[in-house]
Backbone as numpy.savetxt, mean C-alpha at the origin, in Angstrom:
# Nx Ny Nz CAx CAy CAz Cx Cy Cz
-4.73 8.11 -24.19 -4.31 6.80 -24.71 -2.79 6.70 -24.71
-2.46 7.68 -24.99 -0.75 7.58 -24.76 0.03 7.56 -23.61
-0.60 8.12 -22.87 -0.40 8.41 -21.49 0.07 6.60 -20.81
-1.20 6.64 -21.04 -1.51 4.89 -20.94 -0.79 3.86 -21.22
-0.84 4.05 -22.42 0.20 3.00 -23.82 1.79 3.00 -23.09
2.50 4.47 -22.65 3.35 4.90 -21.94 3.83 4.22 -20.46
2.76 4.02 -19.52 2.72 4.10 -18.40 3.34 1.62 -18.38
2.60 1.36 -19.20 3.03 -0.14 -19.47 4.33 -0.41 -20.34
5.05 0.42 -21.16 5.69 -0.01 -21.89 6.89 -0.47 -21.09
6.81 0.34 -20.08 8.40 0.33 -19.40 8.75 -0.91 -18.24
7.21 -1.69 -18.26 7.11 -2.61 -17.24 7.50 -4.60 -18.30
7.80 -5.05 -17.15 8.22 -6.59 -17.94 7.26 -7.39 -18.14
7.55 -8.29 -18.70 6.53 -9.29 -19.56 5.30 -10.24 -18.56
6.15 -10.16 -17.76 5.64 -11.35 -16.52 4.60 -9.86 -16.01
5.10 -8.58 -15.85 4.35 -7.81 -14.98 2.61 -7.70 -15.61
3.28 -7.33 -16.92 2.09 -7.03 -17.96 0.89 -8.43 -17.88
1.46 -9.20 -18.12 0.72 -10.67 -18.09 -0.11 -10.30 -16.67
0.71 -10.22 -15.40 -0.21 -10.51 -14.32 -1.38 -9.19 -14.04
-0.70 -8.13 -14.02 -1.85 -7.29 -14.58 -2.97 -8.08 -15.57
-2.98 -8.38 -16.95 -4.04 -8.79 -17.11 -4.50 -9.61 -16.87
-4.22 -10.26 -16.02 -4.77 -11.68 -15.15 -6.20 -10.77 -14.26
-5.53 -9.85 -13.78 -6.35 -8.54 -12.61 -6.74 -7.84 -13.12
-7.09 -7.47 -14.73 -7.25 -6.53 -15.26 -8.73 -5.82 -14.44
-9.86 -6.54 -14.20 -10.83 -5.47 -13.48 -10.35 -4.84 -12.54
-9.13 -4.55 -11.97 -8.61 -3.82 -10.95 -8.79 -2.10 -11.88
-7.79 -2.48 -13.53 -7.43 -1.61 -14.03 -8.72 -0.62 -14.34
-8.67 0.67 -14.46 -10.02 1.45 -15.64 -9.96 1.25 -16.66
-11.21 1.43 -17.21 -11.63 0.74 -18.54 -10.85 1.69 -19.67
-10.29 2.96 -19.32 -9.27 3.50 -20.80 -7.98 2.66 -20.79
-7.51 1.97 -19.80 -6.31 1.62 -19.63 -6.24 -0.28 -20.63
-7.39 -0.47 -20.61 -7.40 -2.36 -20.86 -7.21 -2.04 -22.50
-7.58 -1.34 -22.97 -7.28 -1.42 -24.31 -5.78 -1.30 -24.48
-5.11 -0.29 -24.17 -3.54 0.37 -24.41 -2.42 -1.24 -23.78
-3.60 -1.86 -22.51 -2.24 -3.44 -22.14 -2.80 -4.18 -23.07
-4.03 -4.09 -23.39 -4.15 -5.56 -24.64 -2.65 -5.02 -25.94
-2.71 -3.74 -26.05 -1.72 -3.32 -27.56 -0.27 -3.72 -27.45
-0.28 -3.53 -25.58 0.87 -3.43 -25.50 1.59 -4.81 -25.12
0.70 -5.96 -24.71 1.00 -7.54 -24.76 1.10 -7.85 -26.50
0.29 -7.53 -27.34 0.30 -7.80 -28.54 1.45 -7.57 -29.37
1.92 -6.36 -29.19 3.10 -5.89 -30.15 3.91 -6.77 -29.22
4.51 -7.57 -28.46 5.50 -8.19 -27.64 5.42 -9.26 -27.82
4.26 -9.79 -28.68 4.38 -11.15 -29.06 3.61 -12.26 -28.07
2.63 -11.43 -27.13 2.32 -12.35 -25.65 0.99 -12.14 -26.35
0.12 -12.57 -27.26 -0.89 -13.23 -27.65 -0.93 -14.06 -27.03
-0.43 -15.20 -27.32 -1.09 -16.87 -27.08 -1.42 -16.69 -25.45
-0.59 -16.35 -24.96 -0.68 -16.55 -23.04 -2.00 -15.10 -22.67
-2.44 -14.47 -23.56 -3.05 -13.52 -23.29 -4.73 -14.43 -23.43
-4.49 -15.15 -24.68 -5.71 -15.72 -25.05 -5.86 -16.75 -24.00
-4.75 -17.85 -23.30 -4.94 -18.63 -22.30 -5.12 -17.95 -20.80
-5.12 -16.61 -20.72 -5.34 -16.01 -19.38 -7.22 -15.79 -19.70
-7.30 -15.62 -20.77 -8.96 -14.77 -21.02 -9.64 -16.42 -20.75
-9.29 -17.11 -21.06 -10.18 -18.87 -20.88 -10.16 -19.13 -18.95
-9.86 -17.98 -18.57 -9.88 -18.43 -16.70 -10.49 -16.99 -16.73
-11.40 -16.97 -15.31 -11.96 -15.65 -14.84 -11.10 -14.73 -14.33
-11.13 -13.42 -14.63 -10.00 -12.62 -14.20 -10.19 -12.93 -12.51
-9.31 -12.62 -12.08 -9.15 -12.41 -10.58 -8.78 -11.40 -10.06
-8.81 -10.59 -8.53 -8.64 -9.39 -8.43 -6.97 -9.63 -7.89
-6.73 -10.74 -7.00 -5.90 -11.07 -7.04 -4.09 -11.12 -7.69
-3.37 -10.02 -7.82 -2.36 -10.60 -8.70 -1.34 -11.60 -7.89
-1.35 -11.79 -6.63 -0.14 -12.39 -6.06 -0.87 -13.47 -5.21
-1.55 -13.84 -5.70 -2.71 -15.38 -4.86 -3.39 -14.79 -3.96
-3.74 -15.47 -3.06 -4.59 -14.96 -2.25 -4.15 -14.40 -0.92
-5.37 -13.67 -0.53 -4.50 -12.08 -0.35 -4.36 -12.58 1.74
-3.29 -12.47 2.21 -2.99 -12.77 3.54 -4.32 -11.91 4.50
-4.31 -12.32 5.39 -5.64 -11.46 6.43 -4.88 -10.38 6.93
-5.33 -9.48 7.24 -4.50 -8.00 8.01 -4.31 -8.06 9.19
-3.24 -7.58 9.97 -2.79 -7.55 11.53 -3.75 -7.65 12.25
-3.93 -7.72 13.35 -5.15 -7.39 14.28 -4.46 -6.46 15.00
-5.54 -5.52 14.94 -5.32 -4.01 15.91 -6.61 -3.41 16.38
-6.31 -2.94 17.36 -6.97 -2.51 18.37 -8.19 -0.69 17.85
-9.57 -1.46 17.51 -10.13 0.01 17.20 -9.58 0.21 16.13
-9.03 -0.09 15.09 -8.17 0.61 13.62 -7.63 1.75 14.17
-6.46 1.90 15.39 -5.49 2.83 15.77 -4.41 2.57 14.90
-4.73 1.58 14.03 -3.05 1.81 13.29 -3.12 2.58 11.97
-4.37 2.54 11.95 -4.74 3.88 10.29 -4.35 5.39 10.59
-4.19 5.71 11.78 -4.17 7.02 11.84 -2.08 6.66 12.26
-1.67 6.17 13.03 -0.74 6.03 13.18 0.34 5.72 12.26
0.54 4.97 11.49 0.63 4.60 10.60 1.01 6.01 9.13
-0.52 6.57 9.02 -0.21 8.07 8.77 0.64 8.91 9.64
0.70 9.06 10.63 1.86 9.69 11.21 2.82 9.70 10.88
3.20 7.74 10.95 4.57 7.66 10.91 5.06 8.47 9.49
4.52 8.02 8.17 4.47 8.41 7.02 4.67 10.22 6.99
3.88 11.07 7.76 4.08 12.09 7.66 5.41 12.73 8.50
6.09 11.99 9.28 7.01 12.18 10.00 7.95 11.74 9.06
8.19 10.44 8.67 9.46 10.61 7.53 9.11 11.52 6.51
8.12 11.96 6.32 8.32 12.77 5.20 8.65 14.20 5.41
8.62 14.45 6.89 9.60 15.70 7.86 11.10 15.35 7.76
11.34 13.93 7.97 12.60 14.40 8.33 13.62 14.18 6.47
13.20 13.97 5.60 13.49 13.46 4.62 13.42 15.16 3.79
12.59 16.02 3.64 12.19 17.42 3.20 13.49 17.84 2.91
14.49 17.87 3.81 15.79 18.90 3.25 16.64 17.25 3.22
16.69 16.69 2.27 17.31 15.86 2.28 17.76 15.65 0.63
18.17 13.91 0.21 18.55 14.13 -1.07 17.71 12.85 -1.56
18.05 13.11 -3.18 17.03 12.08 -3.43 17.77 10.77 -3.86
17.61 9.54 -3.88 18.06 8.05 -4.64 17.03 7.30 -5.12
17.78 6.52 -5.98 17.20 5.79 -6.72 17.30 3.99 -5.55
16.13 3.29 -5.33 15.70 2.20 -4.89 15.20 1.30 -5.68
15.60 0.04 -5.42 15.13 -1.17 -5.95 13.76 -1.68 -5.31
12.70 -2.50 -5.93 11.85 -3.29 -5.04 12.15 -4.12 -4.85
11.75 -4.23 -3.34 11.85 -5.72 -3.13 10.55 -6.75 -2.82
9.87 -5.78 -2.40 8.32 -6.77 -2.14 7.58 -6.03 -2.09
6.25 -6.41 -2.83 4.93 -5.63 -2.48 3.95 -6.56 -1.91
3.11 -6.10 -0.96 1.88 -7.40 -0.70 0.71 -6.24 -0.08
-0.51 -6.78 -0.57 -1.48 -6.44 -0.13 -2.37 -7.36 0.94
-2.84 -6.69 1.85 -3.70 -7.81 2.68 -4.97 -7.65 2.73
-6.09 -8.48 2.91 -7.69 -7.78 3.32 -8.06 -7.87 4.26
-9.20 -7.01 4.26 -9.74 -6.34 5.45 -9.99 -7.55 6.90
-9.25 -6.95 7.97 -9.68 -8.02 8.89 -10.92 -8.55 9.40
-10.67 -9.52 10.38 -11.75 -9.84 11.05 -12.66 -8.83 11.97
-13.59 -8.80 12.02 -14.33 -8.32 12.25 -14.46 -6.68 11.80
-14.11 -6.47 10.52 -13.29 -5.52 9.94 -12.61 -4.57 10.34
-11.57 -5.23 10.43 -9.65 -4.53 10.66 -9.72 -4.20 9.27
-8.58 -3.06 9.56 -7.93 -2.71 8.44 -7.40 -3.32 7.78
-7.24 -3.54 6.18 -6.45 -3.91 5.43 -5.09 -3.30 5.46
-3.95 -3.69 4.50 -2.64 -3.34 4.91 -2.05 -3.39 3.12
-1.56 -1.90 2.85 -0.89 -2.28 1.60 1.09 -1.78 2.00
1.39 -2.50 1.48 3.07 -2.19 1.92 3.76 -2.53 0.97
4.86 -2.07 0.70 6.26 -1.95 -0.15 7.53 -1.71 0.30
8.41 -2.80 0.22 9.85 -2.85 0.53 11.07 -2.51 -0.55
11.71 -1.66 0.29 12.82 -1.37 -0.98 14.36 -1.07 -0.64
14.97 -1.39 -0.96 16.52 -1.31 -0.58 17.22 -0.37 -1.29
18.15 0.13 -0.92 18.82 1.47 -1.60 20.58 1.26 -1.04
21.37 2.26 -2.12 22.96 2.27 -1.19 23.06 3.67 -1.46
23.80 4.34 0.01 23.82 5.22 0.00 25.38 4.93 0.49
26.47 6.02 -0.46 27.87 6.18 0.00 28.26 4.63 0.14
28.17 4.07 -0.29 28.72 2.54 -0.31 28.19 1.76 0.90
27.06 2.03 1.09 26.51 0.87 2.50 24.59 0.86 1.77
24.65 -0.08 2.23 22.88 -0.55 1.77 21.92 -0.49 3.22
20.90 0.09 2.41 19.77 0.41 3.77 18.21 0.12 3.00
17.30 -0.77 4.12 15.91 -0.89 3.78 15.19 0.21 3.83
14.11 0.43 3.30 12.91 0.69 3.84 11.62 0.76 3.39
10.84 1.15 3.62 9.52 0.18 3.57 8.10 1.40 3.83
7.09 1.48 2.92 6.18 2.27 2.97 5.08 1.42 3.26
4.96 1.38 4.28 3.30 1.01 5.17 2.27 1.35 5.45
1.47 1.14 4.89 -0.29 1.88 5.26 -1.24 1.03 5.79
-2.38 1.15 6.76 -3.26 0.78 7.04 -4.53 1.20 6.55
-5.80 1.29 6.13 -6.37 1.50 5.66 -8.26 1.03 5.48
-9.03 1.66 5.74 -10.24 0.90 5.85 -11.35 0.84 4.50
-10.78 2.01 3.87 -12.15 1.97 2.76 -11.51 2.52 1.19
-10.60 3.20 1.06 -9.34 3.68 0.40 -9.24 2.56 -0.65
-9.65 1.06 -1.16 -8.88 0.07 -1.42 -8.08 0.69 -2.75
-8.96 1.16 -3.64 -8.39 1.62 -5.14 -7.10 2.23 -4.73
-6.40 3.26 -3.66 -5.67 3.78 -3.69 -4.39 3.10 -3.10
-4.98 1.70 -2.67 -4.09 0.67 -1.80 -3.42 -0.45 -2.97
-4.75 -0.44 -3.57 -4.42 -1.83 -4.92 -3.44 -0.79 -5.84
-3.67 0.59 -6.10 -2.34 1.37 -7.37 -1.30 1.26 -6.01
-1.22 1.05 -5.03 0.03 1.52 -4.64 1.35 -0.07 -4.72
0.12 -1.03 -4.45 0.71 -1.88 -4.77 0.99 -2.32 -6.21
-0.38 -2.62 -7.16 -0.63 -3.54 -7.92 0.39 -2.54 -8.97
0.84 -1.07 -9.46 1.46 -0.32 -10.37 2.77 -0.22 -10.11
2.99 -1.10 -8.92 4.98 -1.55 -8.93 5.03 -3.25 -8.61
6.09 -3.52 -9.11 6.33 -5.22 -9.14 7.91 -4.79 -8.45
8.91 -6.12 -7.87 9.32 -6.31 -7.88 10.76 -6.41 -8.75
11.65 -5.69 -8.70 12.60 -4.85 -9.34 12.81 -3.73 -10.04
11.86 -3.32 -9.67 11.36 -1.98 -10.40 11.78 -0.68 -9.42
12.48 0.47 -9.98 13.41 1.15 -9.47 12.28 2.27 -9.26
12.43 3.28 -8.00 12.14 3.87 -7.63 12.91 4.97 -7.03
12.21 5.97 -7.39 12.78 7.48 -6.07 12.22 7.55 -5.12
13.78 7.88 -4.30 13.08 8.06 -2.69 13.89 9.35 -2.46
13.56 9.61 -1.22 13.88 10.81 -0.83 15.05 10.17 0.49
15.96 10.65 1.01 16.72 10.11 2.28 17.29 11.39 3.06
16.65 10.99 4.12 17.25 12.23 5.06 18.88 13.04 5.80
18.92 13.97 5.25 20.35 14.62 5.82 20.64 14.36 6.87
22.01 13.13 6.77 22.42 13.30 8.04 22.17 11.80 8.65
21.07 11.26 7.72 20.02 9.82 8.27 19.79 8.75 7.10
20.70 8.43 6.95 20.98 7.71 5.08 19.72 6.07 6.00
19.35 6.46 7.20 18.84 4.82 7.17 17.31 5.13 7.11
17.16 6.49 7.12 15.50 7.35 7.38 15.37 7.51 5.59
14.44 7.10 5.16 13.89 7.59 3.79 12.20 7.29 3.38
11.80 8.15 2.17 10.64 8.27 2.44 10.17 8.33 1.04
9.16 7.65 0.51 8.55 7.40 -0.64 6.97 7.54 -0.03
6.30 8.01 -0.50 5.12 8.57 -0.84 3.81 7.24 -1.01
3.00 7.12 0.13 1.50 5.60 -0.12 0.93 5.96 -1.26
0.69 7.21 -1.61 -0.30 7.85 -2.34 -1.34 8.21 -1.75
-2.01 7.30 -0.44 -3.36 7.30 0.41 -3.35 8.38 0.82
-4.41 8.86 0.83 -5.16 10.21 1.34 -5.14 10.16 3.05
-4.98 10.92 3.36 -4.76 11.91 4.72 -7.15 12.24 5.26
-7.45 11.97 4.44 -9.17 11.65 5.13 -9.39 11.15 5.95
-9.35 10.03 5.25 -9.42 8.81 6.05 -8.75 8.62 7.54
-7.07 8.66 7.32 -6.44 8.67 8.86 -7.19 9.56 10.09
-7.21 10.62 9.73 -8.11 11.81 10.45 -9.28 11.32 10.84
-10.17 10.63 10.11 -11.74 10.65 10.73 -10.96 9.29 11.51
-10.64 8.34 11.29 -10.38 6.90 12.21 -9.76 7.44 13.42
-9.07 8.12 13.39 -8.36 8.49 14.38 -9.13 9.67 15.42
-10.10 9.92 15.20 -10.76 10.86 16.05 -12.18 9.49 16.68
-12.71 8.91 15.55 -13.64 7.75 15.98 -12.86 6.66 16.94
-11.45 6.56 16.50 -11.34 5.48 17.53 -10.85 6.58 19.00
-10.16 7.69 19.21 -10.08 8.24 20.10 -11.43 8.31 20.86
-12.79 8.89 20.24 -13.75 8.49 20.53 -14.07 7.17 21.63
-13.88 6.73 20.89 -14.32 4.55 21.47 -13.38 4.51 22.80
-12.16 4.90 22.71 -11.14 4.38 23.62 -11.78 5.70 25.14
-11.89 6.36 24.40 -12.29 7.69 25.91 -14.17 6.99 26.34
-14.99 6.07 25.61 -15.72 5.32 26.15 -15.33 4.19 26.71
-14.19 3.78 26.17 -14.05 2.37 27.14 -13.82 2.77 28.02
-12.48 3.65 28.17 -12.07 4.20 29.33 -12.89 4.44 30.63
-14.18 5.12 29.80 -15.20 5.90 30.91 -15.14 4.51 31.47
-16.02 4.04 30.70 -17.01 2.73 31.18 -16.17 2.04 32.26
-14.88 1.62 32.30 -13.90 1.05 33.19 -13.96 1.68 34.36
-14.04 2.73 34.32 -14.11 4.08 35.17 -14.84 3.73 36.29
-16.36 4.12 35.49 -17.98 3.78 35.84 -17.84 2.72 36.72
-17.28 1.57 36.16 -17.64 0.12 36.91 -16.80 0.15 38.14
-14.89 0.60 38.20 -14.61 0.55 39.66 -15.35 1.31 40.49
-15.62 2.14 40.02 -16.04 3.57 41.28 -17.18 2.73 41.55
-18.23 2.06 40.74 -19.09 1.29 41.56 -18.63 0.38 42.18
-17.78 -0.63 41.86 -17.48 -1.28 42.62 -16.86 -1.25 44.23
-16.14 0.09 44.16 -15.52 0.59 45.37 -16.65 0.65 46.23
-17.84 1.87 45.60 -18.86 1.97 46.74 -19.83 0.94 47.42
-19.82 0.25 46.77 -19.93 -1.18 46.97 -19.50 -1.68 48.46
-18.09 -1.81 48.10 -17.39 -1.91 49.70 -16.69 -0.94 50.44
């Protein structure tokens, strides 16, 4: 419970509110510790006018559609990239970053991956540099909605920035490394069948003529 009580105190009024707008996102030890912690702040009344509308899962409207990509090759890639800044960032130093945007997307058409991402700006030695933690993702959502829905917008963060590479830095999806691995062997899979199949059809076609 403290843990809990802890983990909201340090967030703003507007954040807390929209959280409980989404509260079924949250687990059920956590809804008690934001009801205590809207209450002691004086955000009753807007708490009682959020409970008269159905929660929504929603905190930032409705949620944009995800890229279109080819086979979900960008779930495993994607992890790459992530594990590669987090190579070159290892002997590096750490800073403190601002947010600048979080957005979540859902699952595409014909189910594409969803997309959770976070933008953040930092100064290093007196010059300012972006960057941005991107994931793709197919079944993961819980670990996509904390990565987004448990940071808002101005909310300071550690990153890590690479020696030598103040424009390379690397903050952590949280998403599990499973997932990328099996997509990325299933769609390698698919693509070495299309391939065949393309294959299959000139060579017939050649003998043909």
């Amino acid at each position: 419970m403290t843990q809990s009580t802890g983990r909201f105190s340090n967030r703003s009024n507007e954040n807390l509110l929209q959280l409980w707008r989404a509260r079924d996102l949250l687990k059920d030890e956590d809804i008690d510790p934001l009801r205590d912690e809207l209450d002691s702040r004086g955000l009753s009344k807007q708490v009682a006018e959020i409970c008269e509308v159905a929660s929504v899962r929603d905190l930032y409207g409705k949620l944009p559609p995800a890229p279109f990509t080819y086979l979900n090759l960008s779930v495993p890639a994607l992890w790459m990239r992530e594990l590669w800044l987090r190579h070159q960032t290892s002997d590096g130093f750490s800073s403190e970053a601002n947010i600048e945007a979080v957005q979540r997307t859902r699952f595409g058409f014909l189910g594409g991956p969803a997309r959770a991402e976070l933008q953040y700006s930092y100064i290093f030695q007196g010059c300012q540099y972006c960057g941005r933690v991107l994931r793709d993702f197919k079944s993961d959502s819980a670990r996509a909605d904390s990565l987004v829905y448990d940071h808002h917008v101005g909310e300071k963060i550690t990153i890590r920035i690479g020696r030598g590479k103040p424009e390379t830095s690397y903050y952590p999806s949280g998403l599990g490394s499973l997932e990328p691995i099996a997509f990325g062997c299933g769609s390698l899979i698919r693509w070495a069948l299309v391939v065949g199949l393309a294959w299959f059809l000139l060579r017939s076609v050649v003998r043909t003529f």
